[in-house]
C-alpha positions in Angstrom: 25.5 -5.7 -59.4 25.6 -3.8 -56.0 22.8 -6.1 -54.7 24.5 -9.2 -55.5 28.0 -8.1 -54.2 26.3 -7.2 -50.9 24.3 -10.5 -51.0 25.7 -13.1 -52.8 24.1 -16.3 -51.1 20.6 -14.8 -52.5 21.4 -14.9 -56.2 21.5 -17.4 -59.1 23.0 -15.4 -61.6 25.1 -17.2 -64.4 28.2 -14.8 -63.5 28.1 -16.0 -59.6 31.8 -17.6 -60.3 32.9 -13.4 -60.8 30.7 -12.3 -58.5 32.2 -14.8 -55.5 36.1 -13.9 -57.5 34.9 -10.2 -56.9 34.4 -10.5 -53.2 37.4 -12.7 -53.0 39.7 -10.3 -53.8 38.0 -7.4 -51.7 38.1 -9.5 -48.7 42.1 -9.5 -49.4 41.8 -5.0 -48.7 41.8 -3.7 -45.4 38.0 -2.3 -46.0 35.8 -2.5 -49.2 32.5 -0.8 -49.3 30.3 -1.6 -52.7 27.4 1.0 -52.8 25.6 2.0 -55.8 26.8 5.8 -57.6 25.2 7.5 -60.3 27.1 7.4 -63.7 28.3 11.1 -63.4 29.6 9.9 -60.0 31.6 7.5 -61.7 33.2 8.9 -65.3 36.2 7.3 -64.4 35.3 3.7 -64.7 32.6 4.9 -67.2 35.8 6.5 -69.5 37.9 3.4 -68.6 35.4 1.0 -69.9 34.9 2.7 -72.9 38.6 2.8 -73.8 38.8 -0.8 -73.3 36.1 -1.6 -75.7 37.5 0.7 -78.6 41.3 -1.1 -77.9 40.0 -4.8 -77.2 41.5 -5.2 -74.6 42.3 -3.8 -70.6 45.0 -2.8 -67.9 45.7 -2.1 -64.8 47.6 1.3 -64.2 49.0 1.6 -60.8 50.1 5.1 -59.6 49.1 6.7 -62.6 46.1 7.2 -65.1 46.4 6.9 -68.8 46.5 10.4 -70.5 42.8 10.2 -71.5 41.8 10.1 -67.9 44.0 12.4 -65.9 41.6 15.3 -66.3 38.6 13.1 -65.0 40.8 11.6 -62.7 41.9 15.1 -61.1 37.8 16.4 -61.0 36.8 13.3 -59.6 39.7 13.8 -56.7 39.1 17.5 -56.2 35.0 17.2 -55.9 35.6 14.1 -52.9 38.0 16.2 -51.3 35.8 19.9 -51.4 32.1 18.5 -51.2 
């Protein structure tokens, strides 16, 4: 997914509609950086997507994780800010 978000005139994937959407909307932020992380690196999303798939459906929280996150949340902030 990273490869194709950093260059999308190279691929032919059937999802280049979300893909172009994606970068779209990044372009709209005052700096984006897509990079590749490990899945450890990234329990948030990991939880997140998870959740959606046992309740069907998804959110967007702003200013606030659901309850099932916070913890993960507050690890995930406290190992970027003390490497």
């Amino acid at each position: 997914m990273i490869r194709y978000l950093a260059y999308p005139e190279t691929q032919r994937s059937p999802s280049t509609f979300i893909i172009l959407a994606a970068l779209e909307e990044a372009g709209k932020l005052p700096k984006v950086t897509f990079r590749h992380v490990s899945r450890e690196q990234n329990r948030v999303a990991h939880e997140l997507a998870h959740m959606a798939k046992r309740l069907h459906h998804s959110a967007v929280w702003r200013e606030r994780a659901p309850v099932c996150v916070e913890q993960t949340v507050a690890q995930d902030v406290n190992s970027s800010v003390n490497p």
